[in-house]
VEXROTI-426754 format. One record per residue: residue number from 0; residue in three letters; z, x, y of N, C-alpha, C in turn. Coordinates in Angstrom, 1 decimal, m for minus. Example, Ala and Ser with C-alpha at 12.3 -4.5 7.8 and 13.67 -1.06 7.14 Angstrom:
BEGIN
{i=0; aa=ALA; n_pz=7.8; n_px=13.2; n_py=m5.7; ca_pz=7.8; ca_px=12.3; ca_py=m4.5; c_pz=7.8; c_px=13.2; c_py=m3.3}
{i=1; aa=SER; n_pz=7.1; n_px=12.8; n_py=m2.2; ca_pz=7.1; ca_px=13.7; ca_py=m1.1; c_pz=7.9; c_px=12.9; c_py=0.0}
This chain:
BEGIN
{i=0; aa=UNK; n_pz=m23.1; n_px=11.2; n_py=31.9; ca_pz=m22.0; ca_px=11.5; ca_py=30.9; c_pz=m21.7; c_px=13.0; c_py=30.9}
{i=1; aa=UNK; n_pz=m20.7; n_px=13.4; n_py=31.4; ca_pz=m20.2; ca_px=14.5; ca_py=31.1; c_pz=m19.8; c_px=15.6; c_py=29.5}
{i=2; aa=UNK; n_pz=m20.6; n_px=16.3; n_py=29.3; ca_pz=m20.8; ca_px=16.9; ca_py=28.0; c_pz=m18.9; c_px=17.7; c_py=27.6}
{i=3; aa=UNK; n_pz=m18.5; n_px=17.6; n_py=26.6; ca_pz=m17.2; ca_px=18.2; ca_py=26.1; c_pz=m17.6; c_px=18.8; c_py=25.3}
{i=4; aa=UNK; n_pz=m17.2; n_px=20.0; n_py=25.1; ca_pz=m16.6; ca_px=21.3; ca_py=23.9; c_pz=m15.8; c_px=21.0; c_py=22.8}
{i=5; aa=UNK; n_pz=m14.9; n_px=19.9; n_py=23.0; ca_pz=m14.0; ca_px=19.5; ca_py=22.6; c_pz=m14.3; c_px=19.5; c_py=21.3}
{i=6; aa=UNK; n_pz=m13.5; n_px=19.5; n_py=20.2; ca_pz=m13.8; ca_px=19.6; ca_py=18.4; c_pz=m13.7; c_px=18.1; c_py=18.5}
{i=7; aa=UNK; n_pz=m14.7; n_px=17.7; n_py=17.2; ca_pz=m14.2; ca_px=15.8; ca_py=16.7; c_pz=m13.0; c_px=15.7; c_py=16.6}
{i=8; aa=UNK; n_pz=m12.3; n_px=16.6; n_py=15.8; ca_pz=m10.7; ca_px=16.6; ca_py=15.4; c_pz=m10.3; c_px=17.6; c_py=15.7}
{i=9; aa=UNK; n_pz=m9.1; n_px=16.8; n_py=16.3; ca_pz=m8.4; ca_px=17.6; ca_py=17.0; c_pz=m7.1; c_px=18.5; c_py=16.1}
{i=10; aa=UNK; n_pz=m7.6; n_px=18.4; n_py=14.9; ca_pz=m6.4; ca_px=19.2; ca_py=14.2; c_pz=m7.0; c_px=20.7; c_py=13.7}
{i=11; aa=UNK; n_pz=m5.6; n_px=21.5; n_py=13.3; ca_pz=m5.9; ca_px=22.9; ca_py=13.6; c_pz=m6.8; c_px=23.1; c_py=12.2}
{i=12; aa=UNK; n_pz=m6.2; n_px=22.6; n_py=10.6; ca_pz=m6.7; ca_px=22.7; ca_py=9.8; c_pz=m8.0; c_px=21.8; c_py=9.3}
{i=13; aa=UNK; n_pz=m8.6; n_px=22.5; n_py=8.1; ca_pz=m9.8; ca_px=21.6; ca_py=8.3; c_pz=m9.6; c_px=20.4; c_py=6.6}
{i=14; aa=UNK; n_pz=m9.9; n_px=19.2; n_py=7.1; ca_pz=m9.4; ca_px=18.5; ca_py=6.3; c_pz=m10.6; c_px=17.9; c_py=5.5}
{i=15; aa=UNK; n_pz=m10.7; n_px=17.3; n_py=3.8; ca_pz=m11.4; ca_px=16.8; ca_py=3.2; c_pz=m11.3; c_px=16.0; c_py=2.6}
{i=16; aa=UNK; n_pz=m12.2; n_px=15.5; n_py=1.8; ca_pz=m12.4; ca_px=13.9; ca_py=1.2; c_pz=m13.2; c_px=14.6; c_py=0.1}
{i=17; aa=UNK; n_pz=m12.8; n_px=14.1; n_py=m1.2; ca_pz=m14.2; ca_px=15.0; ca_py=m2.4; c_pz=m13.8; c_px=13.4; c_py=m2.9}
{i=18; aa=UNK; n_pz=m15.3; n_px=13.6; n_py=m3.6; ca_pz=m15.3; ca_px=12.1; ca_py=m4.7; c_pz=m16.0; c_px=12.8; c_py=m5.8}
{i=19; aa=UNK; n_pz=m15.9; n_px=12.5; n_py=m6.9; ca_pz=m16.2; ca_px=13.4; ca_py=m8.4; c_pz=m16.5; c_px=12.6; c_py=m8.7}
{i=20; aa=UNK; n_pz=m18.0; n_px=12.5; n_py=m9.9; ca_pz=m17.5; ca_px=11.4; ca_py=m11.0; c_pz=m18.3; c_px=12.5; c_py=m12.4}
{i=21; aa=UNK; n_pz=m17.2; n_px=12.2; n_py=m13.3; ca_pz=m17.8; ca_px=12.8; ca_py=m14.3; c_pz=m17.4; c_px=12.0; c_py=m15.8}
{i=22; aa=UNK; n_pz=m17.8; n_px=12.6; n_py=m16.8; ca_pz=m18.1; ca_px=11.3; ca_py=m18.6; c_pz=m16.7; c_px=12.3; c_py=m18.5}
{i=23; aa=UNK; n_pz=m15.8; n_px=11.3; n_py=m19.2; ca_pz=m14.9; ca_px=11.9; ca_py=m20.0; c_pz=m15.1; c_px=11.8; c_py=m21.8}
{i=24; aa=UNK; n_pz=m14.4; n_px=12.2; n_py=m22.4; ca_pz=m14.7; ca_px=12.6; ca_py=m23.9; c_pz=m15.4; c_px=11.5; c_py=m24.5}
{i=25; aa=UNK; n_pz=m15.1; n_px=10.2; n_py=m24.0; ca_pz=m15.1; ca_px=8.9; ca_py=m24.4; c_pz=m16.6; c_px=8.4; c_py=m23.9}
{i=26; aa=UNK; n_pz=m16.9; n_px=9.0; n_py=m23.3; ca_pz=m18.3; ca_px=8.4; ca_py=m22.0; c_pz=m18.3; c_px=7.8; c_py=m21.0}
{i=27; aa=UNK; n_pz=m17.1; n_px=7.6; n_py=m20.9; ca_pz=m16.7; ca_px=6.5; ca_py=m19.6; c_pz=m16.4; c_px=6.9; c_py=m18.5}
{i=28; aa=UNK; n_pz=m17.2; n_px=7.2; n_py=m17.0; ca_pz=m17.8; ca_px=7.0; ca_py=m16.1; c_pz=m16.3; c_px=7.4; c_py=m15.3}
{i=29; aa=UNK; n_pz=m15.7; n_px=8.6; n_py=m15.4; ca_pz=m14.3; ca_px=8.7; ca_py=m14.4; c_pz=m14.8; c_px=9.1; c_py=m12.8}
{i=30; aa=UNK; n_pz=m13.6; n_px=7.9; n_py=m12.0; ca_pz=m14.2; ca_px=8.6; ca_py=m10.5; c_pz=m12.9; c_px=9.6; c_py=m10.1}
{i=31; aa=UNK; n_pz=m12.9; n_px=10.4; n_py=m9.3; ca_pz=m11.5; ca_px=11.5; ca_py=m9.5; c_pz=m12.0; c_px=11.5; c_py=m7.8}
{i=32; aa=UNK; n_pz=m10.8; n_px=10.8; n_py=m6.9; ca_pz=m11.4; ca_px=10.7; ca_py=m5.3; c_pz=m10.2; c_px=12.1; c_py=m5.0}
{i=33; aa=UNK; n_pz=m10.1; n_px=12.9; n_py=m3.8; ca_pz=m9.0; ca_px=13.4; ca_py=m3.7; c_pz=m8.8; c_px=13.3; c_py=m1.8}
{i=34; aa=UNK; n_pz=m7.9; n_px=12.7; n_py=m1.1; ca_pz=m7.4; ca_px=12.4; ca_py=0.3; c_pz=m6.9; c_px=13.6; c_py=0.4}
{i=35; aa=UNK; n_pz=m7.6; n_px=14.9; n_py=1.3; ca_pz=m6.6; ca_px=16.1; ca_py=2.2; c_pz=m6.5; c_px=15.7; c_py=3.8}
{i=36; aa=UNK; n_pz=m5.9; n_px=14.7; n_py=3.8; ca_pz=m5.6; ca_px=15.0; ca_py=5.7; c_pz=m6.2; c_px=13.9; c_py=6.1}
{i=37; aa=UNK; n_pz=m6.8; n_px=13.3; n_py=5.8; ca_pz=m7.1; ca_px=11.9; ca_py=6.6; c_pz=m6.6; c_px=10.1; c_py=6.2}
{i=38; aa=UNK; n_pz=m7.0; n_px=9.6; n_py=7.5; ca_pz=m5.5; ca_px=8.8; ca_py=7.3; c_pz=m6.7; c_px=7.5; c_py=7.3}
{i=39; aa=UNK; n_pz=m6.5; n_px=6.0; n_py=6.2; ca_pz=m7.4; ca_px=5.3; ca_py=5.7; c_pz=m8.4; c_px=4.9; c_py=7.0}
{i=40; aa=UNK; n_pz=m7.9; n_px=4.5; n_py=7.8; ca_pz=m9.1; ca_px=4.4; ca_py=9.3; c_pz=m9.9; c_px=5.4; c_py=9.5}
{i=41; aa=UNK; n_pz=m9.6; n_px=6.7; n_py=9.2; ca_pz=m10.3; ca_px=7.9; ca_py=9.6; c_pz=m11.4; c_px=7.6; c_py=8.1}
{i=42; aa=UNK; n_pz=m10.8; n_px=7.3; n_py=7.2; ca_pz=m12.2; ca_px=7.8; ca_py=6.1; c_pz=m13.0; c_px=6.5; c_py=6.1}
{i=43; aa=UNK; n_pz=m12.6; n_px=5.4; n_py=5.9; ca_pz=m13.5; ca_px=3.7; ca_py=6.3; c_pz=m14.3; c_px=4.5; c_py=7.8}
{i=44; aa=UNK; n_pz=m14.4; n_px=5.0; n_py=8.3; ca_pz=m15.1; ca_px=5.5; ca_py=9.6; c_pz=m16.5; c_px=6.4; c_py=8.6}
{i=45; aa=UNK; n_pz=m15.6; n_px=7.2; n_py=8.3; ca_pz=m16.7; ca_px=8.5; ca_py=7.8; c_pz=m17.1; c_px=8.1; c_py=6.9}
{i=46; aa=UNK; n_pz=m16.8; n_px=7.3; n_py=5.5; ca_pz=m18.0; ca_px=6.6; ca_py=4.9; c_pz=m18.5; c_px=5.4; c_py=5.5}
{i=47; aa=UNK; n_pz=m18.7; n_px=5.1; n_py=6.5; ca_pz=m19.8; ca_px=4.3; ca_py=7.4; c_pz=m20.6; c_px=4.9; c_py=7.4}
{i=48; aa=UNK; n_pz=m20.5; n_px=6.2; n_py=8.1; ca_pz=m21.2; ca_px=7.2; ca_py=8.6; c_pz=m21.9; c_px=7.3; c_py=7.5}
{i=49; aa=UNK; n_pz=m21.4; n_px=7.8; n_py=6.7; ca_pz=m22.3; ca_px=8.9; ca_py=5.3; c_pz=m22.9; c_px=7.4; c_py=4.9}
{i=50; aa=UNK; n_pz=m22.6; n_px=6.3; n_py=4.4; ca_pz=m23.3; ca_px=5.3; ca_py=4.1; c_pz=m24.8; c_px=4.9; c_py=5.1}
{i=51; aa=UNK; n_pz=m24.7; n_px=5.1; n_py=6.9; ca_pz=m25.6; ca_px=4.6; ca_py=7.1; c_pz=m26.5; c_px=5.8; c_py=7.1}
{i=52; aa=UNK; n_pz=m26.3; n_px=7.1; n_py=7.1; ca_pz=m27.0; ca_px=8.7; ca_py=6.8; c_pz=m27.7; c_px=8.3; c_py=5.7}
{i=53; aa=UNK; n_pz=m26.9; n_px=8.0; n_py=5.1; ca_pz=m28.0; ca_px=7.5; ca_py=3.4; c_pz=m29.4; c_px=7.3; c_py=3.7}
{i=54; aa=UNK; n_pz=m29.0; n_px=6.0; n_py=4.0; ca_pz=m30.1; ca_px=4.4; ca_py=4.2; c_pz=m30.9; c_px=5.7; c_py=5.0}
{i=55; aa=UNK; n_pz=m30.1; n_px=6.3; n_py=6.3; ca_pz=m31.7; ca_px=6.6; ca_py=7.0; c_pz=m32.3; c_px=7.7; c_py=6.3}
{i=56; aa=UNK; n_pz=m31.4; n_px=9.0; n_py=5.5; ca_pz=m32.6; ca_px=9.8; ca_py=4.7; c_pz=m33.4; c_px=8.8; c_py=3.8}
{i=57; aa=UNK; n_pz=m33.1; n_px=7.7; n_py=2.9; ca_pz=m34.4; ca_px=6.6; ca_py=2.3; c_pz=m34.9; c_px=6.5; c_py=3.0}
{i=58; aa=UNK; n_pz=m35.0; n_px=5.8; n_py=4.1; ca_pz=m35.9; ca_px=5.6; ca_py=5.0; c_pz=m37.2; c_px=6.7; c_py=5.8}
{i=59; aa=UNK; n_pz=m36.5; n_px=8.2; n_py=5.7; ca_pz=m37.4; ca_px=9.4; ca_py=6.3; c_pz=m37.3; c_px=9.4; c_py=7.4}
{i=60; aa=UNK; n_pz=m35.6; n_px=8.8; n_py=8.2; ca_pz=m35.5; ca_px=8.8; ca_py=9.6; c_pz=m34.7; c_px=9.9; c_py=10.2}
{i=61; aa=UNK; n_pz=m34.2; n_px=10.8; n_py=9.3; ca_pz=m32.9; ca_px=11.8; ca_py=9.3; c_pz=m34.0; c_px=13.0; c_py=10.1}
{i=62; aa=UNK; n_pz=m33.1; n_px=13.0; n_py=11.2; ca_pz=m33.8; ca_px=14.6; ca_py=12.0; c_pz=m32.4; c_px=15.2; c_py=12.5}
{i=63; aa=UNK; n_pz=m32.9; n_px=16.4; n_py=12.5; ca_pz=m32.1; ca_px=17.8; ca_py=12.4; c_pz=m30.6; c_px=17.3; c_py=12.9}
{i=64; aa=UNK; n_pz=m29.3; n_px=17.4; n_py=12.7; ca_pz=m28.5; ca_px=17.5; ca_py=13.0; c_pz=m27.0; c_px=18.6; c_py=12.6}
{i=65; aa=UNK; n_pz=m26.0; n_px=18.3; n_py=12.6; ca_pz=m24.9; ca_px=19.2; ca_py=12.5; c_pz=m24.4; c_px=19.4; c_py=10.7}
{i=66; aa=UNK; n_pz=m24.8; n_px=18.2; n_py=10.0; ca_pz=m24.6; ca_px=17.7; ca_py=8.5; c_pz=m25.2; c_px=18.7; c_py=7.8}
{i=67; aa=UNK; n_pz=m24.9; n_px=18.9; n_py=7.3; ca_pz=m24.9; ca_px=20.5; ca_py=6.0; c_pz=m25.2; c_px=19.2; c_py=5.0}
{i=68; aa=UNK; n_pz=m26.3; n_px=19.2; n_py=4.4; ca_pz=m26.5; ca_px=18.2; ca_py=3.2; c_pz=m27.1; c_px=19.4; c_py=1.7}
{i=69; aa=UNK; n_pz=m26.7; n_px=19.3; n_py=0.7; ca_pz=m26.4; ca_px=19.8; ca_py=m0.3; c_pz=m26.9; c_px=19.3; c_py=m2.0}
{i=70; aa=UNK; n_pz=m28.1; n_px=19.3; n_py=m1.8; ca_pz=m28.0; ca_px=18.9; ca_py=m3.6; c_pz=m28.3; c_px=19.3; c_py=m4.6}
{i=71; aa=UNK; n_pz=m27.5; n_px=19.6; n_py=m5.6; ca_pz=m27.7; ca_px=20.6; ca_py=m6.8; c_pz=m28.5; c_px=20.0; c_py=m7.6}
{i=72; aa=UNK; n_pz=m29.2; n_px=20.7; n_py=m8.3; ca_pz=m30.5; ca_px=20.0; ca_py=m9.6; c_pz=m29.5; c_px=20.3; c_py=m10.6}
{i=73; aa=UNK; n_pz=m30.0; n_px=19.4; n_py=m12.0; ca_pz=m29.3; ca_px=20.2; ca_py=m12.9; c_pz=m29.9; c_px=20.1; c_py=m14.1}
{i=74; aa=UNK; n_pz=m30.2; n_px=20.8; n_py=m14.6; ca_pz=m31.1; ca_px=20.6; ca_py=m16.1; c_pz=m30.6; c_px=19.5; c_py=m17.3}
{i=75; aa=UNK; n_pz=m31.9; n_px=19.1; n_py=m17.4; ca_pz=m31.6; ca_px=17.7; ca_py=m18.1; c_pz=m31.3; c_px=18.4; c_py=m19.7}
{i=76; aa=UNK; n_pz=m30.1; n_px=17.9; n_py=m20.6; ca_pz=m30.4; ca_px=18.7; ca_py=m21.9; c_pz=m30.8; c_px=17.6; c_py=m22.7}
């Protein structure tokens, strides 16, 4: 197989997906999704992805890759 350079995407800008969830005044569980640039096939793809990344960090099968993973602590009050 022939190795490419090529970017995954081929667009110039860089596009994102955020999913929020935070208590509103009430306590009730708001999800706030926001779609920059990708089109419903492209994100049903990429949360496959992040879904089966999950399962394998549970599992302790996740070795070094390109994924920038991120988790803030936060003090319990």
């Amino acid at each position: 197989m022939k190795e490419t350079k090529e970017p995954i995407f081929r667009h110039e800008r860089v596009r994102s997906y955020t999913i929020k969830f935070e208590k509103n005044d009430d306590g009730l569980l708001c999800i706030n999704k926001k779609n920059d640039g990708f089109n419903p096939i492209e994100l049903l793809g990429l949360l496959s992805w992040a879904y089966a990344d999950i399962l394998e960090q549970m599992k302790g099968n996740v070795e070094p890759d390109i994924v920038k993973r991120e988790f803030v602590e936060q003090d319990e009050k």
